[in-house]
N, C-alpha and C positions, 0 to 999 in steps of 0.2 A: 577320482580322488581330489583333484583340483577346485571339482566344483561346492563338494562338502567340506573340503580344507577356508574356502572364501565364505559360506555358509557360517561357520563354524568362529570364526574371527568377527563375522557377523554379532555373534553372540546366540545364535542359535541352539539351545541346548540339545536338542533331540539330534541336528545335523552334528556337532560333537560327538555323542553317544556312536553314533553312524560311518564317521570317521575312525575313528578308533576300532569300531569291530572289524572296518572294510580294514586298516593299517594291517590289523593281526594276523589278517589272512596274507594280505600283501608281503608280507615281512619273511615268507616261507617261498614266496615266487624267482624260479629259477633266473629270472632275468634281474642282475644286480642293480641296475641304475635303480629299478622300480621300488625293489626291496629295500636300499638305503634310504629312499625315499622316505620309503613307511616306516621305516626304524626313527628318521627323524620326527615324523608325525608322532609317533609314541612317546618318545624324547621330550619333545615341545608338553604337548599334554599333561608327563609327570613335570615338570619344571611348574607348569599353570598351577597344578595341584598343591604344589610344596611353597611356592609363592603366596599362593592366597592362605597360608597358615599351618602349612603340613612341614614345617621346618625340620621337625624332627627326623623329614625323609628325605632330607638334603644330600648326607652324606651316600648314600645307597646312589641318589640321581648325578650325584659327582662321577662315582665312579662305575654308572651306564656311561656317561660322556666321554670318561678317557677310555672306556672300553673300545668304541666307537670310534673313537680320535686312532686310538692305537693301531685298530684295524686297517684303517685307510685314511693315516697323516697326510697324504695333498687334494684330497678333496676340500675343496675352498668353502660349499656349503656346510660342512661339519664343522670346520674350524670358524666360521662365523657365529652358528650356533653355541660355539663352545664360548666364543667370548661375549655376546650377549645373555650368557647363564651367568657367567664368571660375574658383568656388569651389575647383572639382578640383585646378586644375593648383597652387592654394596649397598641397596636402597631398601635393602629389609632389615627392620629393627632388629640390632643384635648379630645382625647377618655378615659383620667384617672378616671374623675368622674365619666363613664359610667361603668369601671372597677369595681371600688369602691362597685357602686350600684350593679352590678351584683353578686360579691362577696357576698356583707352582705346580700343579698335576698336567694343565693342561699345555702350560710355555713348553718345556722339554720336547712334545712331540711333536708340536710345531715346527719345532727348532729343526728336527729332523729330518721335515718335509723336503722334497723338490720340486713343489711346487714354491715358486716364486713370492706367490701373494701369500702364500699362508706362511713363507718366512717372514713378508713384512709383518704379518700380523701378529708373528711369536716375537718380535721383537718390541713392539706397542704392549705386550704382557711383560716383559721384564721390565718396562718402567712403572706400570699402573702396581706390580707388585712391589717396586723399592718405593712409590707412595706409598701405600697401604703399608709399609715395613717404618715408614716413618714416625710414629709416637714412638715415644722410651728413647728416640735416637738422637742423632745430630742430624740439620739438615744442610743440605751444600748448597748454596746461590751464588750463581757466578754469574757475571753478562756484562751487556755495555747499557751503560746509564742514558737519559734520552739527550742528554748534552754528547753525546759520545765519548766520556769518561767513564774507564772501566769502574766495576762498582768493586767496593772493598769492604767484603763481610765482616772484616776486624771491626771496622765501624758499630758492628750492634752488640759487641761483646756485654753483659750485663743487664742488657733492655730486654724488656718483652716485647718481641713483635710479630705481626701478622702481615703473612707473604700473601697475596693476594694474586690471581692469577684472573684478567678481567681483557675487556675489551671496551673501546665504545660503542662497538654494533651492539652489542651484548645485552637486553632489554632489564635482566635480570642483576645484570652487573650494576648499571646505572641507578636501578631499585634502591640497591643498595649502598649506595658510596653515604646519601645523608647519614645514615647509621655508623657509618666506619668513620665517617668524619665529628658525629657526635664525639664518639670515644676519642677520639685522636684529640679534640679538644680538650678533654675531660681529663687525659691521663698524659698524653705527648709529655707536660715537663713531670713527669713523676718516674717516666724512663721508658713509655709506650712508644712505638715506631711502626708504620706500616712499609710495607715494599709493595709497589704494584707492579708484575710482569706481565706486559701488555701484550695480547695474541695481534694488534692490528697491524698495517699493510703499510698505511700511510702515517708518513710521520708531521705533514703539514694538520692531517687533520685529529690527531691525535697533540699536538701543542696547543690548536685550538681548543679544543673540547679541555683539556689544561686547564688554560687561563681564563676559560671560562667559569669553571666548575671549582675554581681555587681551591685548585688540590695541594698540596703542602708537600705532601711526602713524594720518596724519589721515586724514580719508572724505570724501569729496564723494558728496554725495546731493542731490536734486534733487522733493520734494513736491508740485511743480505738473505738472511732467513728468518721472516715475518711467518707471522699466523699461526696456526698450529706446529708451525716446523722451527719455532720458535726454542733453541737446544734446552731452556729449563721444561719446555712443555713436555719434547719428548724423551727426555730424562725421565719427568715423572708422569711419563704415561697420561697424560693432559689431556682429556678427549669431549669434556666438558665446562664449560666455565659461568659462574665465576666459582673456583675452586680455590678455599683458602685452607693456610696453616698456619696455627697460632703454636708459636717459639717461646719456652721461659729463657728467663735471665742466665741458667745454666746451657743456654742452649741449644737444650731438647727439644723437640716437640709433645707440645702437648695435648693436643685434638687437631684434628681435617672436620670438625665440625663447631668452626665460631664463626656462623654468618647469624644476622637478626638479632633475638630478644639472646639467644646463647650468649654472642659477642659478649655484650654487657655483661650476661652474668657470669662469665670467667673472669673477667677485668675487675670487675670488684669483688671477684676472692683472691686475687693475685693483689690487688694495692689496696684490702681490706686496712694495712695497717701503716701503709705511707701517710706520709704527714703533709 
């Protein structure tokens, strides 16, 4: 099964086909390692299906997952599979609700688990889903500023701004900043504000890359717990970056999607009629 499961990732479409007849039969074998096995191979393949366009059969493959999950909570490869579906369905158009769903189906049984790892990993699901819970709401930023001055959210009472969540290892982050620094010129005295929560390690080289890059707005960084262990990251389930949230003046949120040509175009329906 290994060798048509490598086949098959290959892009192989006949080694596919081949895979899934052998899973079928596998999935009936007395011997459980093997059979959960091919219960995942099955798994994996309706997920492929529903991903490249079969969304309508999302909700059915949600709940094979927690069927699965429920069976046997501390198997670590199950619960791994469960949050790389849960991941998927965030990057398919339309796909946030299915997220959502996936998420709050599958945290609980985790939660359950005794095994160890699959508790860290239900724990990593109760952030990524108070993301995902964030439009419509209020969002909470706390930390320490890169001066070591705590930061004080009162401060953006009435501004629109965008929490930014970056690094400078970050290839993708950096793409990005001339863009966010556009707007931040364009709109900064009309009431725009950005926050950058930096996942990096080091803070000599995170001043540098600063006063380089004359960045304006403030940083929250975090010395004692850097990088991804960074408390806003794992609040909100932070497992990729650069992950932004664009905040109104009431401050709610209002999209986890203002990076590029978006940014702009939310910024100029929000101060469409600033003077």
């Amino acid at each position: 099964m290994d060798g048509l499961m490598m086949l098959s990732q290959m892009g192989d479409p006949k080694a596919a086909e081949a895979l899934n007849a052998f899973a079928k039969i596998v999935t009936k074998s007395p011997f459980k390692k093997l059979a959960k096995q091919a219960d995942r191979v099955l798994l994996i393949s309706e997920a492929r299906n529903v991903l490249q366009g079969n969304i309508e059969k999302a909700p059915a493959l949600i709940a094979s997952m927690t069927k699965m999950l429920a069976a046997d909570p501390d198997d670590i490869q199950t619960a791994q599979l469960a949050m790389q579906l849960a991941g998927a369905f965030e990057h398919v158009k339309g796909g946030e609700t299915l997220s959502k769903k996936a998420y709050a189906s599958f945290g609980p049984l985790l939660a359950k688990s005794s095994n160890e790892q699959v508790q860290e990993l239900s724990k990593s699901f109760e952030g990524i889903l108070r993301r995902l819970d964030l439009p419509g709401n209020v969002m909470k930023v706390t930390g320490m500023l890169l001066d070591g001055t705590p930061f004080d959210q009162k401060t953006l009472k009435g501004k629109v701004v965008l929490v930014d969540f970056w690094a400078t290892w970050c290839g993708p982050c950096i793409a990005e900043i001339p863009n966010v620094l556009e707007q931040y010129e364009k709109y900064h005295d009309k009431g725009f504000e950005v926050i950058g929560i930096s996942l990096d390690e080091d803070r000599d080289a995170l001043e540098k890359f600063i006063a380089e890059k004359k960045i304006p707005w403030p940083i929250l960084f975090e010395e004692s717990a850097g990088g991804w262990q960074h408390p806003m990251a794992t609040y909100y389930g932070i497992s990729g970056i650069p992950t932004v949230v664009l905040i109104g003046r009431d401050g709610k949120v209002i999209t986890l999607d203002a990076r590029g040509e978006n940014l702009g175009e939310q910024l100029d329906v929000i101060f469409k009629d600033a003077g």
